[in-house]
C-alpha positions as a Markdown table, in Angstrom:
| # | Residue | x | y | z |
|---|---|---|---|---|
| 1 | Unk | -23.8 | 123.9 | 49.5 |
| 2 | Unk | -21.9 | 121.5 | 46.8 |
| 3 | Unk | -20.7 | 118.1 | 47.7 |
| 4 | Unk | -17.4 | 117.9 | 48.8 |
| 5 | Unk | -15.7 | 114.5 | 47.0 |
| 6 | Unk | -12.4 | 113.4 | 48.2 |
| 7 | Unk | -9.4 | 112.8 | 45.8 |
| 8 | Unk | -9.7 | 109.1 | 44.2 |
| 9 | Unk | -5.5 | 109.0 | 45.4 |
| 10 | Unk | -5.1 | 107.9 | 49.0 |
| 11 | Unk | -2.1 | 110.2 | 49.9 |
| 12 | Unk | -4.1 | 113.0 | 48.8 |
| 13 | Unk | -7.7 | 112.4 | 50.7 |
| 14 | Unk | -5.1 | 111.1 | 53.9 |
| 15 | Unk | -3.2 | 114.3 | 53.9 |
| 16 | Unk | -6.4 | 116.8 | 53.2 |
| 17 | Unk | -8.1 | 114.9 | 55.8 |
| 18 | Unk | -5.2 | 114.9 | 58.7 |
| 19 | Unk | -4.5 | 118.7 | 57.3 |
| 20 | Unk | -8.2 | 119.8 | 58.2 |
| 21 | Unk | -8.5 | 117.5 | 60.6 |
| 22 | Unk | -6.2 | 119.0 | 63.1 |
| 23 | Unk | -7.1 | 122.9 | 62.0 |
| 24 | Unk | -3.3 | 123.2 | 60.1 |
| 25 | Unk | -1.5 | 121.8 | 63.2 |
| 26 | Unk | -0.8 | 118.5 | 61.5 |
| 27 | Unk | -0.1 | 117.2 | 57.8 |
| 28 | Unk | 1.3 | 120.5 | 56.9 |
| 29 | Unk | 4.3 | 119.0 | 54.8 |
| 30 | Unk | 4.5 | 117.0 | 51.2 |
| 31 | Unk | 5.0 | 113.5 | 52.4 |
| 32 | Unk | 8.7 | 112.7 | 53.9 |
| 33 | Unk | 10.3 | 115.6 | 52.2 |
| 34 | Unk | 9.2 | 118.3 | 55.1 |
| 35 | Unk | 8.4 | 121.1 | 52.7 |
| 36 | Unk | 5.5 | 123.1 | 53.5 |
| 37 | Unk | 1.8 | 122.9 | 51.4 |
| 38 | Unk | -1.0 | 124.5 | 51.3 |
| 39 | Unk | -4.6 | 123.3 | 50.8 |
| 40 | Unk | -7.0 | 124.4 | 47.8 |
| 41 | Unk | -10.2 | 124.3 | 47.6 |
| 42 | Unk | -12.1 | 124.2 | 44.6 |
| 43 | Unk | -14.6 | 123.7 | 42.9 |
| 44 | Unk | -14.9 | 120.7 | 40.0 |
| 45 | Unk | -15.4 | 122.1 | 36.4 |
| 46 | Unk | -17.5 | 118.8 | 35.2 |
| 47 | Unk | -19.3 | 117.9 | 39.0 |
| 48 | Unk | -19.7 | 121.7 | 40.4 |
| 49 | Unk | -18.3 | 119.7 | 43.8 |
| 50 | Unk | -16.1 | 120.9 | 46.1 |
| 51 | Unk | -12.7 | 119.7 | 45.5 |
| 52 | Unk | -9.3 | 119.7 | 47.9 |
| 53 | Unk | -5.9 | 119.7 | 46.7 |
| 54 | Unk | -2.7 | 119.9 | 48.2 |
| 55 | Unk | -0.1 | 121.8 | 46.8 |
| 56 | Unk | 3.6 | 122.9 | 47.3 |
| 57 | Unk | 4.1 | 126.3 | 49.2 |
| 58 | Unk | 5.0 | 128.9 | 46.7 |
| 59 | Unk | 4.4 | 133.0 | 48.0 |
| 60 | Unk | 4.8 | 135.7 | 46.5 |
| 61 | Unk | 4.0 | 138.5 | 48.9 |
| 62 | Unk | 0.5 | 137.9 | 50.1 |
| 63 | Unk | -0.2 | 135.9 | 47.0 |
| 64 | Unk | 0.6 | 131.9 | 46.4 |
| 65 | Unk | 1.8 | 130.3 | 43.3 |
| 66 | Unk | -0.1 | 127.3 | 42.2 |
| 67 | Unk | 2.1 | 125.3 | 40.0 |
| 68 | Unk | -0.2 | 122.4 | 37.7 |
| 69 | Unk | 2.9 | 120.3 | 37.6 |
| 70 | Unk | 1.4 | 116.5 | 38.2 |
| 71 | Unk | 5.0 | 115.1 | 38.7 |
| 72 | Unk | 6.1 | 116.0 | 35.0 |
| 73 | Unk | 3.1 | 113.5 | 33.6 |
| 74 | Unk | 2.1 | 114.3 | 30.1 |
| 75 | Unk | -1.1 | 115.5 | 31.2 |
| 76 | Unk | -2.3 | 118.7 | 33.3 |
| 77 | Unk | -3.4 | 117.4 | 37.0 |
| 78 | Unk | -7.8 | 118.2 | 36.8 |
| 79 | Unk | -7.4 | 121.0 | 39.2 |
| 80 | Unk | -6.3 | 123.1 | 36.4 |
| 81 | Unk | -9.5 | 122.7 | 34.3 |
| 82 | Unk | -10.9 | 123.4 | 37.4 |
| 83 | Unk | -9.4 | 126.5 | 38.3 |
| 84 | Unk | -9.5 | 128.1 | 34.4 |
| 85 | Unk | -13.6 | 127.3 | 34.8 |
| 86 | Unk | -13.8 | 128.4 | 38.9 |
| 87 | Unk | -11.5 | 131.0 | 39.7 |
| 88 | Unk | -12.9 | 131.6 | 43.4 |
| 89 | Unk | -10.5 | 129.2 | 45.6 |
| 90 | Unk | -10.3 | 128.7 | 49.9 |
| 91 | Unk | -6.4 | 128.4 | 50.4 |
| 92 | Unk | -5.6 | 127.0 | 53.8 |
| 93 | Unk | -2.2 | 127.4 | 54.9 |
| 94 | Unk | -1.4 | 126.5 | 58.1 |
| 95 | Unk | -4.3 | 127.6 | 60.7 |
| 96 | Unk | -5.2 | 130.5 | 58.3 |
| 97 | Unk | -8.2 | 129.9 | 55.4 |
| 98 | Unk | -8.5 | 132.7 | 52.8 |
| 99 | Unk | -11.3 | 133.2 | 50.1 |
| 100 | Unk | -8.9 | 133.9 | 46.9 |
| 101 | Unk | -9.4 | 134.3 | 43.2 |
| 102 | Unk | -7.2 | 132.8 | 40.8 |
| 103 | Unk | -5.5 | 133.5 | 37.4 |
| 104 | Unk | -3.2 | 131.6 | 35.0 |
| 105 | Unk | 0.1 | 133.7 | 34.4 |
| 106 | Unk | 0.4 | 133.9 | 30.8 |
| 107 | Unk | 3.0 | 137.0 | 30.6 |
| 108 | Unk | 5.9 | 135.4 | 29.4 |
| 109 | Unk | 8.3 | 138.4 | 32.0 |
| 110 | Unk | 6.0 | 137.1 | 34.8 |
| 111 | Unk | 5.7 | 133.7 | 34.5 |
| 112 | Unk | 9.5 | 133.4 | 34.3 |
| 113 | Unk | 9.5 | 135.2 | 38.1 |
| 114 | Unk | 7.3 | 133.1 | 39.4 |
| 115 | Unk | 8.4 | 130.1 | 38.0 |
| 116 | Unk | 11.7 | 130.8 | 39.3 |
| 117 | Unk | 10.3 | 131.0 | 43.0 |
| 118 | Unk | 8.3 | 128.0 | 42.9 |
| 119 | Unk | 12.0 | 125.9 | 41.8 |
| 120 | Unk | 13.5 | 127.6 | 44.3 |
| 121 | Unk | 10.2 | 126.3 | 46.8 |
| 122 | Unk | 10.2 | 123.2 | 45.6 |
| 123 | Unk | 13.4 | 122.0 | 43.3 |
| 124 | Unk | 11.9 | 119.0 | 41.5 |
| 125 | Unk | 9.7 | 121.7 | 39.4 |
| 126 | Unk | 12.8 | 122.1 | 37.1 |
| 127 | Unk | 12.7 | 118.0 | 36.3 |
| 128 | Unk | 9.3 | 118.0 | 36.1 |
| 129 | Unk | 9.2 | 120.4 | 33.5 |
| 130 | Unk | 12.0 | 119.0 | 31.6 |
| 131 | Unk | 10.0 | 115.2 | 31.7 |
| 132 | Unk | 7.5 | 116.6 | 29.4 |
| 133 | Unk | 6.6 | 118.2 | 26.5 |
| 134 | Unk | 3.8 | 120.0 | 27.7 |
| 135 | Unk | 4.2 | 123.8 | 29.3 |
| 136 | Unk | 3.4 | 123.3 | 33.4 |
| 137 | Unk | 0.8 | 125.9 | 34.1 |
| 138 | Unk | 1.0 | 128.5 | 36.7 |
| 139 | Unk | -1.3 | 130.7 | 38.5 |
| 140 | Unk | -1.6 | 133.4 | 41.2 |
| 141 | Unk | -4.0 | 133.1 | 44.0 |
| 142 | Unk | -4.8 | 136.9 | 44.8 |
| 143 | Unk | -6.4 | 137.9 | 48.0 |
| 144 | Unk | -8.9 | 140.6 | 48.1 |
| 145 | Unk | -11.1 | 139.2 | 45.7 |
């Protein structure tokens, strides 16, 4: 089994930690804001390790939206790369983990519905995309897979 290595950014491990910690009973919201995330597991393009992120709550049906957003920076957040080189992901939500595969939405019809849920998830999406230049990726997490 890979090595799991924690996220070099404090809130992150804290949160993953508390998250799994407490079987999705505790740390199940984004900091003081009380909207619901998930956890994704993945797996690193460069190390092959097991990575954990959390992310913002976005369904779509059975499915979740995974928006690469990294606060607007100019750069994609590494769980991107990640996912475009491992599509196989764990999502935890809550008390529920679920083996999913992943795909970037590239469909211009689709990606403009989805993006439109994960604003109306998580408002600051629209900001962060107007901050930079770069087009925030999005994927779907399928189950079944």
């Amino acid at each position: 089994m890979a090595e799991y290595i924690p996220s070099t950014r404090e809130w992150v491990r804290d949160q993953v930690e508390l998250y799994e910690s407490s079987g999705g009973t505790a740390g199940t919201t984004l900091r003081d804001t009380g909207l619901p995330v998930i956890i994704v597991t993945n797996t690193g393009n460069k190390t092959g390790a097991i990575r954990k992120t959390p992310l913002m709550r976005v369904k779509d049906g059975d499915n979740y939206v995974l928006v690469g957003s990294q606060g607007g920076a100019p750069k994609h957040p590494v769980w991107v790369y990640n996912l475009r080189t491992n599509p196989r992901v764990d999502i935890r939500d809550l008390t529920t983990v679920q083996t999913m595969r992943v795909r970037e939405v590239n469909n211009e019809a689709e990606r403009a519905r989805l993006w439109a849920l994960a604003v109306a998830a998580y408002p600051p999406y629209a900001e962060y995309q107007e901050r930079t230049t770069r087009q925030i990726p999005v994927f779907v997490a399928e189950p079944g897979h």
